[in-house]
C-alpha angles and dihedrals in degrees: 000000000000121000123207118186131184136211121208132182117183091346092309123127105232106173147325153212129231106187141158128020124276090227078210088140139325128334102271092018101069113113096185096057091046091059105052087044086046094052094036094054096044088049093049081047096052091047101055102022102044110027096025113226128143122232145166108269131179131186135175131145108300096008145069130171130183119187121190081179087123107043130089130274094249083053097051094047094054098049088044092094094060095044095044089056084045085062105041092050094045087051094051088055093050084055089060102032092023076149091061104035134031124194125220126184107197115192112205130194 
């Protein structure tokens, strides 16, 4: 299963984890792993290579994490469209494959 977690200050999206395999099919036939790999690594990408903005990423087979933890609030507001279509589409996917990948929305303080 593939976990994505969320992390959220203030209703701001601040970072996230992508982590496990969805075991949906084969290594190299699962749809279902392709696309949240697909939509977490465009996101990390948009965020660094088109607006511009550094932030702490992490990948690894069968992870990837971006925290924007450390940037400033300006920063984290202009990067919050792409990670808040990161989340809605990851969540439509949980409503069609809810068995493969689970959702969670942390709010730190």
């Amino acid at each position: 299963m593939i976990r994505c977690d969320f992390f959220t200050k203030n209703n701001l999206i601040v970072g996230y984890i992508i982590d496990g395999h969805a075991g949906y099919a084969e290594h190299g036939e699962d749809i279902v792993c392709s696309a949240v790999s697909v939509l977490a690594q465009s996101i990390a990408n948009g965020i660094s290579e088109v607006i511009k903005i550094e932030s702490i990423i992490e990948v690894e087979d069968g992870f990837l994490s971006l925290s924007l933890r450390r940037n400033s609030i300006e920063e984290i507001k202009q990067c919050q469209v792409l990670l808040e279509t990161l989340m809605i589409n990851i969540r439509d996917l949980e409503k069609s494959y809810g068995d493969f990948i689970k959702v969670v929305v942390k709010e730190e303080v």
